[in-house]
C-alpha positions in Angstrom: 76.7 109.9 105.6 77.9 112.5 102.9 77.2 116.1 102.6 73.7 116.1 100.7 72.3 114.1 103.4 73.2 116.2 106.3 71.9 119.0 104.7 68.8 117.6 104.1 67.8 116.4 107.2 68.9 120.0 108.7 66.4 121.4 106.9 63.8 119.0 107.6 64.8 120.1 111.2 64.5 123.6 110.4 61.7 123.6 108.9 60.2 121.6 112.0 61.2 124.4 114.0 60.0 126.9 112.3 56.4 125.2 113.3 57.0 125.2 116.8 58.0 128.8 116.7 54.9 129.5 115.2 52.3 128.0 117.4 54.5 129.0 120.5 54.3 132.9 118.7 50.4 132.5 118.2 49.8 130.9 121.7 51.8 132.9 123.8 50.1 135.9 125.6 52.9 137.1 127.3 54.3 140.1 125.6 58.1 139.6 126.0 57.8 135.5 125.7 55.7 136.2 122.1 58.6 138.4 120.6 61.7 136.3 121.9 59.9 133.5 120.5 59.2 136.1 117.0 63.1 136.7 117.1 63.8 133.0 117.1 61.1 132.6 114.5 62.8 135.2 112.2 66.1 134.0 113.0 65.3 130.2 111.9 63.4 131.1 109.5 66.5 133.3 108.2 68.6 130.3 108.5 66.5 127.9 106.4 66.8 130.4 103.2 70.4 130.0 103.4 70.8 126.3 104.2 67.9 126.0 101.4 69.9 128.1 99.1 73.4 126.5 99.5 71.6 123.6 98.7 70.2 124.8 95.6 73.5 126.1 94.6 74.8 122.6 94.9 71.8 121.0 92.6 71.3 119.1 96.0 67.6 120.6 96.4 65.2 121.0 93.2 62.3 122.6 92.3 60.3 121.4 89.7 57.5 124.1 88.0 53.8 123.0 88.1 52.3 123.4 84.7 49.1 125.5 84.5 47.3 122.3 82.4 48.4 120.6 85.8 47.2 122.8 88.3 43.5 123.2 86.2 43.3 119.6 86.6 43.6 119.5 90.1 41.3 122.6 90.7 38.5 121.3 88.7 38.8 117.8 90.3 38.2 119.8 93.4 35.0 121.8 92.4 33.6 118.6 91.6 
């Protein structure tokens, strides 16, 4: 398993953590519970940009730019 791949897959798990973070934040109704669970929210979510950026620095993660033309298409396909 080489470097790129590890990466990957810790973001995928970041990112899934980032959901249950989320839910637990909007579910919880105790007060110190919903801002240890913000903290941890803030803190993965802090995490992710970094392991997201190193990635990007290492052309391991691209981002490709939507063309307007493209994104018309797709809106007027909806309206329809």
């Amino acid at each position: 398993m080489n470097d790129q791949l590890l990466m990957s897959n810790y973001l995928l798990v970041l990112k899934s953590t980032v959901e249950v973070y989320v839910h637990g934040t909007l579910e919880s109704s105790n007060k110190d519970i919903k801002e240890l669970l913000k903290n941890g929210l803030d803190e993965t979510m802090n995490h992710q940009e970094r392991t997201y950026n190193e990635m990007v620095k290492n052309n391991w993660y691209t981002v490709n730019n939507i063309k307007t033309s493209d994104i018309s298409k797709v809106l007027n396909n909806l309206q329809k």
